[in-house]
C-alpha positions in Angstrom: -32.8 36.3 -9.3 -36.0 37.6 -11.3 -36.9 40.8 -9.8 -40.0 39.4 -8.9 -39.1 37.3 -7.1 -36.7 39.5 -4.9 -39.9 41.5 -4.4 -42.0 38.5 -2.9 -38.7 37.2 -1.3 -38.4 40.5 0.9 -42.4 40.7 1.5 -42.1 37.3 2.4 -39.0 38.4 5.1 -41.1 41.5 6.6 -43.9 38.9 7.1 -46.1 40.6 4.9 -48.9 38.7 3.0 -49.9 40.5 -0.6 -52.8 42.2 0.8 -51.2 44.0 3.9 -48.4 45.1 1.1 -51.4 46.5 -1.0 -52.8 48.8 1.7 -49.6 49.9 3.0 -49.1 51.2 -0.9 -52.7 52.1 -1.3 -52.7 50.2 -4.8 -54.9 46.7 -5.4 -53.6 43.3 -4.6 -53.8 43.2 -8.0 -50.9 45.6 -9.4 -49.3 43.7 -6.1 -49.8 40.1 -7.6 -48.4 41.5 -11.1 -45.3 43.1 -9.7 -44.6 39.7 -8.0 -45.5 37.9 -11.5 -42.9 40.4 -13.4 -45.6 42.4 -14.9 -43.5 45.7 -13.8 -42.9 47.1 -16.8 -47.1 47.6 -17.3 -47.0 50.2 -13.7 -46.1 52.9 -13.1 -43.1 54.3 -11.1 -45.3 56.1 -8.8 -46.8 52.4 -8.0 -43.2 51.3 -8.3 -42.4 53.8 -5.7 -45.3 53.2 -3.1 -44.8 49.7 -3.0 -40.5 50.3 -2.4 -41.6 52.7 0.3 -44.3 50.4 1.3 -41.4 47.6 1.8 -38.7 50.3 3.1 -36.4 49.5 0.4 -35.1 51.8 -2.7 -37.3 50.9 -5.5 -33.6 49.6 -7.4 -33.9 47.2 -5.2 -36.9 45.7 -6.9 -37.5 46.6 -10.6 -33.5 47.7 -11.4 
């Protein structure tokens, strides 16, 4: 599974759309659209981070 998509897949479980994951993190639904797209190797851990924390996962779990 692309990590990606295990990010939307547990955002998705929490019942979370993009935008409440994006203030919960503080970031734009932007970076949170791109993470979801693959685009995690253009942000930064402390986004990477936030958005883990955001989800209450490790951030492993996501971009590992």
């Amino acid at each position: 599974m692309k990590k990606a998509s295990k990010m939307r897949q547990i955002r998705k479980a929490k019942g979370m759309r993009q935008l409440d994951l994006a203030l919960l993190a503080n970031c734009s639904l932007t970076w949170i659209w791109l993470l979801e797209q693959g685009g995690h190797d253009r942000v930064s851990e402390e986004m990477k981070s936030r958005v883990a924390e955001a989800l209450d996962v490790s951030p492993g779990e996501i971009f590992a």
